[in-house]
C-alpha distance (Angstrom), angle and dihedral (degrees) to the residues before:
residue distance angle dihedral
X1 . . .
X2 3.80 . .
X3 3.33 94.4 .
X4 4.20 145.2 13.8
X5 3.65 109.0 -124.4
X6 3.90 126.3 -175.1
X7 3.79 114.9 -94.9
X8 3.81 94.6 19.5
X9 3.88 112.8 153.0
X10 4.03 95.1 -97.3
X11 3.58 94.0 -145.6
X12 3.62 89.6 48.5
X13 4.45 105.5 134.9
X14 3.97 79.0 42.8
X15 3.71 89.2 62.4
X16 3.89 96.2 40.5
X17 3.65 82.7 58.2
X18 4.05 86.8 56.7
X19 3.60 82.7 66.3
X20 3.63 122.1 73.6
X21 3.40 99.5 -178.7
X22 3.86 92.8 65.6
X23 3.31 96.8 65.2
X24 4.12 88.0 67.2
X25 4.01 116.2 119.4
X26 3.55 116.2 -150.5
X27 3.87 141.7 -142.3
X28 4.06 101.5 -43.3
X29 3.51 89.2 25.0
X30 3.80 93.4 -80.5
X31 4.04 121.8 161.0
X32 3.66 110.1 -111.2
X33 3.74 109.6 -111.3
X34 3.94 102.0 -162.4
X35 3.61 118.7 -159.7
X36 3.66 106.9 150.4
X37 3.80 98.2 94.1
X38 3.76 93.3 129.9
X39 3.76 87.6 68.4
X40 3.53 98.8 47.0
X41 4.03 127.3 -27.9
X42 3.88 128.8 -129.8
X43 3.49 124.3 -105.0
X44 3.96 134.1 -116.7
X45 3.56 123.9 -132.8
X46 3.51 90.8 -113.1
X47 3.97 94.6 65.4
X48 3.63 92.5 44.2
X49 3.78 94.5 50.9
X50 4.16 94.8 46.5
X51 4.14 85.8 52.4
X52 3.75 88.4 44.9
X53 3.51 95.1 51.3
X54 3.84 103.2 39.8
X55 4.23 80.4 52.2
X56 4.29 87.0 58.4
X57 3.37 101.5 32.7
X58 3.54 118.9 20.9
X59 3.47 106.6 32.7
X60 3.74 130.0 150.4
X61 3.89 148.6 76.3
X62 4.12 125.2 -45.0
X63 3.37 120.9 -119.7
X64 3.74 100.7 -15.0
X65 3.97 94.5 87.5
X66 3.71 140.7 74.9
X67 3.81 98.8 -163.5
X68 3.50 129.8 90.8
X69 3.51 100.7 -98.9
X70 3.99 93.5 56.7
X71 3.55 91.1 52.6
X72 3.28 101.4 51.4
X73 4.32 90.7 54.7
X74 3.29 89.5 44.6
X75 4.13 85.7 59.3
X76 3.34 89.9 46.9
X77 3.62 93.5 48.4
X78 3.51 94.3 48.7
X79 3.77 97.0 39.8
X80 3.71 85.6 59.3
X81 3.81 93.8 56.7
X82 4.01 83.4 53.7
X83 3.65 88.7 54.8
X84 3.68 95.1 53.8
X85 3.82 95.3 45.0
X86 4.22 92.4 51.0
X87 4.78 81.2 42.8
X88 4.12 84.2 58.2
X89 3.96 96.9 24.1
X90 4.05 89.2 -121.1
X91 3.89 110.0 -170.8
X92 3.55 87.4 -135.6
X93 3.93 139.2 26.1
X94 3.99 91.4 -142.0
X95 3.98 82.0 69.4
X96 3.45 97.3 70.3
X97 3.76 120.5 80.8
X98 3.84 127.8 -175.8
X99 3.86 115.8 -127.0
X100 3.65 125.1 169.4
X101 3.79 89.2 -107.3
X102 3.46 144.5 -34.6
X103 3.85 98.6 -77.7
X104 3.69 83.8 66.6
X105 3.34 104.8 43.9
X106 3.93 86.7 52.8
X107 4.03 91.3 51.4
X108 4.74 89.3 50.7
X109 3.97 74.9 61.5
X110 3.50 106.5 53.4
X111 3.58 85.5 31.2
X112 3.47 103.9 56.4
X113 3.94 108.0 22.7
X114 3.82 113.0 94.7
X115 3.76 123.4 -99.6
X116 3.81 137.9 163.8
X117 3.65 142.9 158.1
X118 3.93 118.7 -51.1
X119 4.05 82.6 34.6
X120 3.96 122.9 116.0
X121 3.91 124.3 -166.8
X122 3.88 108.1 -159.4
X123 3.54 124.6 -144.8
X124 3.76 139.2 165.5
X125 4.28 133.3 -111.9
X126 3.48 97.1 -124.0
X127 3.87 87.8 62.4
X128 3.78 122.9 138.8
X129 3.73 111.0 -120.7
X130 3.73 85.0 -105.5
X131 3.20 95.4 66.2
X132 3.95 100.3 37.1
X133 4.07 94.9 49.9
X134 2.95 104.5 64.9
X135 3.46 113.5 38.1
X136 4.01 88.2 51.2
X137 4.27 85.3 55.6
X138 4.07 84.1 46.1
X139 3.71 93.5 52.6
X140 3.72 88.6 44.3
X141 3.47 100.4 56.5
X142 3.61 94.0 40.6
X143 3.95 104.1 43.7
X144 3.95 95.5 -118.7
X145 3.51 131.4 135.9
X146 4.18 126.1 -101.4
X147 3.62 115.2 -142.4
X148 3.89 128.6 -180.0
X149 3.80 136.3 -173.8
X150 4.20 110.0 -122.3
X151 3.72 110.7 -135.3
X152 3.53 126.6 -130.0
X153 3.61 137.2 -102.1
X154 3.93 95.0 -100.5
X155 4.02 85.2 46.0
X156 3.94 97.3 -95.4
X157 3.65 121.1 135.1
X158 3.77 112.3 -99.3
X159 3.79 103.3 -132.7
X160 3.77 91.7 160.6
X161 3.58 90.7 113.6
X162 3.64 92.6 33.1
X163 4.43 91.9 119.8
X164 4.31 79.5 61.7
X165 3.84 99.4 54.1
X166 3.67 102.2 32.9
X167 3.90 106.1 65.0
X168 3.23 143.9 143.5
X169 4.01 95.5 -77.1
X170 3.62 84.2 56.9
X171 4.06 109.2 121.8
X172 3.89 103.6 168.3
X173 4.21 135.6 13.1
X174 3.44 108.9 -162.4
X175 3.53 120.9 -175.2
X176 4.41 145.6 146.4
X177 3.81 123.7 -100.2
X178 3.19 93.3 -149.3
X179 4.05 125.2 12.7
X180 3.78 118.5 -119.1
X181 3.79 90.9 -160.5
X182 3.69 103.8 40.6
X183 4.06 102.5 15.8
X184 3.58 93.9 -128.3
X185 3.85 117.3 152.5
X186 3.37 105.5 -147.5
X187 4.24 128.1 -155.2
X188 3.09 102.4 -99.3
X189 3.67 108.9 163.7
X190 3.99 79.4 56.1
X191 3.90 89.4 56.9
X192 3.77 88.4 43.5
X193 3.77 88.4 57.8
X194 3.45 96.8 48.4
X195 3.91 97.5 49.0
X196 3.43 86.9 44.1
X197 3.99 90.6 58.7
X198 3.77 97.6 61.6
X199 3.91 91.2 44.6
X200 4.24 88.1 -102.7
X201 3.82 111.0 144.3
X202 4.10 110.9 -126.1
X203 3.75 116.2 -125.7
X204 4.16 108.3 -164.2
X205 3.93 116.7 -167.1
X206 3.42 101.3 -149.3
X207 3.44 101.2 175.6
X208 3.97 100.3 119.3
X209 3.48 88.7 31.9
X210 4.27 98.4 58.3
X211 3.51 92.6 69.1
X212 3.72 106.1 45.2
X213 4.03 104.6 28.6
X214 3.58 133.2 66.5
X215 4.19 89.6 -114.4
X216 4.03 117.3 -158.9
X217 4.13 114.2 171.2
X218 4.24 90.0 -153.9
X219 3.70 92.8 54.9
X220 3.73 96.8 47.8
X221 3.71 87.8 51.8
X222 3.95 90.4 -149.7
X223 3.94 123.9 130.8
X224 3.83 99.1 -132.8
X225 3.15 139.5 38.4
X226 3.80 139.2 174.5
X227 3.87 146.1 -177.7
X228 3.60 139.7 153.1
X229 3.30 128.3 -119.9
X230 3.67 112.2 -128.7
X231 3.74 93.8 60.1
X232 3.65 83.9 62.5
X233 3.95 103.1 58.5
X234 3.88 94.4 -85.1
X235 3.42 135.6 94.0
X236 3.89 139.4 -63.8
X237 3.55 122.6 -106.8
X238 3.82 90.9 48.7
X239 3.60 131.6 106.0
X240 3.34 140.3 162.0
X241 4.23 137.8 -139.6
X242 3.85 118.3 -168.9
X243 3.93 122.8 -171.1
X244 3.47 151.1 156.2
X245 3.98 103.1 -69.0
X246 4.21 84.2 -134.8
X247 4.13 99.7 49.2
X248 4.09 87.3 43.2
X249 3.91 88.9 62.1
X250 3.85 91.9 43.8
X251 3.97 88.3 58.6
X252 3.78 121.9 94.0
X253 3.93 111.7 -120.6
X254 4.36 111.7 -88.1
X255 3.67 93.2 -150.7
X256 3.44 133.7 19.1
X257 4.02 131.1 -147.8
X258 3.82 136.4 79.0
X259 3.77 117.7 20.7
X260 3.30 108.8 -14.8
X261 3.92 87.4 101.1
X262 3.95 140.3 80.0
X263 3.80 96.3 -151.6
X264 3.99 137.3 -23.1
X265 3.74 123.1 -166.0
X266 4.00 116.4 172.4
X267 3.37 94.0 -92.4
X268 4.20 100.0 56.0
X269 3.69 136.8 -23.7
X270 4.17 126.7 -136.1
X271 3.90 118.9 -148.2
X272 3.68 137.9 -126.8
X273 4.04 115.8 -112.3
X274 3.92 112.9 -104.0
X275 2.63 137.6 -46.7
X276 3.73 91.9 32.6
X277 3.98 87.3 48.9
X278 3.76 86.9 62.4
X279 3.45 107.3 53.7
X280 3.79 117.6 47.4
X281 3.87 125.4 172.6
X282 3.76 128.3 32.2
X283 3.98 101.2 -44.2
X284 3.73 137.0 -152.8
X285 3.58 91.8 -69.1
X286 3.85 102.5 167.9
X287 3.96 95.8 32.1
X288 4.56 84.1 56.5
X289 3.92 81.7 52.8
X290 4.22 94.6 45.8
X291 3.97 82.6 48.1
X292 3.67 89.5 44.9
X293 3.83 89.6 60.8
X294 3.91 96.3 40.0
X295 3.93 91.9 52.4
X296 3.93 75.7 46.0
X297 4.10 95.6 61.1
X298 3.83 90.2 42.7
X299 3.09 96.3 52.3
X300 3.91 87.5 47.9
X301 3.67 98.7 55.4
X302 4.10 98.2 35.8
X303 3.54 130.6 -97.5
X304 3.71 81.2 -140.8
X305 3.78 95.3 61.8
X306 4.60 90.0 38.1
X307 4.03 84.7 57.4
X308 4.06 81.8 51.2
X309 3.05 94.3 40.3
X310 4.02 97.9 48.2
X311 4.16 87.0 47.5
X312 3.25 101.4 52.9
X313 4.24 89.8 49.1
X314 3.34 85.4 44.3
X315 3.52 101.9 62.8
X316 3.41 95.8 39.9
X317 3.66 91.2 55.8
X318 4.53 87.1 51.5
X319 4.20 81.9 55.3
X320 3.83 93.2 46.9
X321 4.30 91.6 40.9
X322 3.80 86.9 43.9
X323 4.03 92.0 63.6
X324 3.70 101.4 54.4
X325 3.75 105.6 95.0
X326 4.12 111.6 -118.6
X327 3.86 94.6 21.3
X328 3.56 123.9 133.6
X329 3.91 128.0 -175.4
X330 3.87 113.3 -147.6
X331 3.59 106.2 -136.7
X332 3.45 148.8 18.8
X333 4.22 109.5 -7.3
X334 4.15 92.9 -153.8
X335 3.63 108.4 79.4
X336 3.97 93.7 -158.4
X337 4.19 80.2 72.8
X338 4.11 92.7 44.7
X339 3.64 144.6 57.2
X340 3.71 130.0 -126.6
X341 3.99 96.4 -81.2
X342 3.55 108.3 96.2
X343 4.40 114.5 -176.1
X344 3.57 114.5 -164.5
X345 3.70 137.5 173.2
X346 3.84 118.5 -144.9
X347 3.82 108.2 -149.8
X348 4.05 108.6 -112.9
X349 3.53 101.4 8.7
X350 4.11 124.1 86.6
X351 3.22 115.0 -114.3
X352 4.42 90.6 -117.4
X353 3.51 86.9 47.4
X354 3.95 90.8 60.7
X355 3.27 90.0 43.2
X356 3.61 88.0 48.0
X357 3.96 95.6 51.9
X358 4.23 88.1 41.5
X359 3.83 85.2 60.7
X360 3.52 103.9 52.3
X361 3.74 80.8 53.1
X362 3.68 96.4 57.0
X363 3.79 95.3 -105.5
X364 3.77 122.6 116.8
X365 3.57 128.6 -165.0
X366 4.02 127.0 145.9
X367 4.07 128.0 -96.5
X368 3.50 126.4 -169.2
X369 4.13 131.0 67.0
X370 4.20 92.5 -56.2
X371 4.18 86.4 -133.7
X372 3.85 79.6 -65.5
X373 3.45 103.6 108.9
X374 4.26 97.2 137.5
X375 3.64 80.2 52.2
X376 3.82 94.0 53.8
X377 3.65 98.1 46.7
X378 2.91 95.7 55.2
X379 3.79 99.6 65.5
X380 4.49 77.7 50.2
X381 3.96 83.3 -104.2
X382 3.71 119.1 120.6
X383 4.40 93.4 -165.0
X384 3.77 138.7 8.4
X385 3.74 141.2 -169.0
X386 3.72 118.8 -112.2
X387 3.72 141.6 -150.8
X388 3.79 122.3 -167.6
X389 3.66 125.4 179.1
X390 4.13 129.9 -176.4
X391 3.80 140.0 169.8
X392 3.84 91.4 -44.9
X393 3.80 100.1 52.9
X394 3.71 119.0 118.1
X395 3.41 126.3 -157.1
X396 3.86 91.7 -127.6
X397 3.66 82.3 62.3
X398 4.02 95.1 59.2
X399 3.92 84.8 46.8
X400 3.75 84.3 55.6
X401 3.99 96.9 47.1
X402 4.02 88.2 49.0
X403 4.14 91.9 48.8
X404 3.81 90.5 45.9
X405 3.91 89.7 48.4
X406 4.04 88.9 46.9
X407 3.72 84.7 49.4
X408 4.14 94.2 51.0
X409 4.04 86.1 52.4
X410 3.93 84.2 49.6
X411 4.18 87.4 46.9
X412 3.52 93.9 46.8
X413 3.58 96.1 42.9
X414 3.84 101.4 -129.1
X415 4.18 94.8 143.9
């Protein structure tokens, strides 16, 4: 580390080491400098061990056999939906259900919750896709109304005509913690409250939010919540839908199949309370216990001390972006009102092309629209690059993203 900042992880080079996959060189023997983590994290040693292991030694199918084997993945299994409910402090395990990430679990919602003409669902602009598509293919079949929050010049949600849009025809208000596009954190025990007043259920996409913030359902006060698991140190494939143990019951079943019923005879078939309702077929057994594990080292070094952690490299990374000439950072500039995903546009240079020149240095971030394209137009941009740090950035490593980005102004000749 170049530097010591205040609220850096103290154990930070200890964690690195957690990682393998940090300890990569690159084309021209350069270190990899990883900031991507917004699009999917790395993984500890720890998680890929537990996956390896239940793979050699545990292997088989949940709930389905009587031997020795099955009972001992279906503890796993099982064990990993406790760890999940004690990661978001769920009242209740049964309010937990596996998906295979949080794309999905967002589509059993708008799926499966009741709407109808004279309805509206509300949203918000700065919406990932995930949470956009869905609800516009809900209100299509159904005949109600989409509504969305605008967002404000300084990349805030505009609720100042929030009275007008949330009403009492409102049925759902769907909306991100924390913005993977412009890193906003948004209030969301406010937006809780004021679905909550007009009898609308609250649907929070947590999925940036999981791995940087301390995350507990009961203080949000919302009804749903989602997040996927390989933003948050696990595994891919894995994702994960909380809610209320009461409006879970009340939903029809998303898919149907294997164990996620009481009885069927050929006439009708009866289903199994949630979360068994939820989660039909043979399901991602081994990735629930990798995610089990990951939850596991959060939880062991603090999700008090991550969000710390995440600040403080975030704001050094706003002071290093803020010195290289014709850069601009797309949302809010404070990083107490942000997360740890930082877009930017670099005047005269594509956004692939920076991403393009960053590489060949070593350092990786994302380019493109991040599945946030309502988000990107309006700012009048149609892509960005993107920097995203977590518990294993360094601040060498921002020094390295802001030299790389001094030398793509060099490459490109822009002065």
């Amino acid at each position: 580390m170049s530097v010591t900042l205040p609220g850096l992880l103290p154990e930070l080079e200890v964690i690195r080491k957690d990682f393998p996959i940090l300890e990569r060189t690159l084309a021209d023997g350069r270190p990899l400098v990883y900031l991507d983590s917004a699009n999917t994290s790395q993984k500890p040693q720890v998680v890929i061990d537990t996956m390896v292991d239940h793979l050699e030694r545990h292997n088989a199918n949940i709930a389905r056999a009587m031997h020795q084997l099955g009972a001992e993945a279906t503890e796993a299994y099982e064990g990993a939906r406790d760890k999940v409910a004690a990661f978001v402090n769920a009242p209740s395990r049964n309010e937990v259900i596996f998906t295979k990430n949080a794309t999905e679990a967002l589509n059993l919602l708008a799926r499966t919750i009741e709407l109808g003409p004279g309805d509206n669902v509300v949203i918000t602009e700065m919406e990932h896709h995930s949470n956009i598509v869905p609800w516009q293919l809900a209100c299509e079949r159904s005949g109600a109304e989409l509504r969305w929050f605008g967002v404000t010049d300084d990349g805030h949600l505009d609720l100042s005509n929030a009275d007008a849009l949330v009403d009492e025809h409102t049925k759902v208000v769907a909306f991100t913690w924390v913005s993977n596009m412009l890193g906003t954190v948004n209030p969301v025990g406010d937006l809780s409250a004021r679905a909550r007043a007009v009898g609308a259920v609250s649907v929070i996409d947590a999925s940036q939010a999981a791995p940087q913030l301390p995350v507990d359902v009961a203080a949000t006060g919302c009804d749903f919540l989602v997040f996927t698991g390989h933003k948050t140190v696990g595994p891919t494939g894995i994702g994960v839908l909380w809610g209320r143990e009461d409006l879970l019951n009340a939903l029809p079943p998303f898919h149907g199949g294997g164990e996620m019923i009481e009885t069927v005879t050929m006439q009708r078939s009866t289903y199994a309370r949630a979360p068994h309702r939820f989660e039909a077929g043979t399901p991602p057994i081994v990735e629930a216990v990798g995610l089990g594990a990951a939850l596991d080292y959060l939880a062991h070094i603090g999700m008090d001390a991550v969000h710390a952690h995440e600040q403080a490299i975030t704001a050094y990374a706003l002071e290093g972006l803020a010195t290289v000439p014709g850069l601009s950072v797309l949302g809010p500039l404070d990083a107490a009102q942000r997360g740890g995903a930082i877009s930017f546009e670099l005047e005269g240079v594509h956004p692939h092309d920076v991403a393009q020149v960053l590489d060949s240095r070593g350092v990786a971030i994302r380019a493109g629209h991040h599945c946030a394209k309502p988000a990107h137009a309006r700012f009048g941009v149609q892509s960005s690059s993107r920097m995203s740090s977590y518990l294993y950035t360094t601040p060498a490593e921002i020094d390295a993203l802001v030299e790389a980005l001094e030398y793509t102004r060099s490459y490109f000749k822009l002065g």
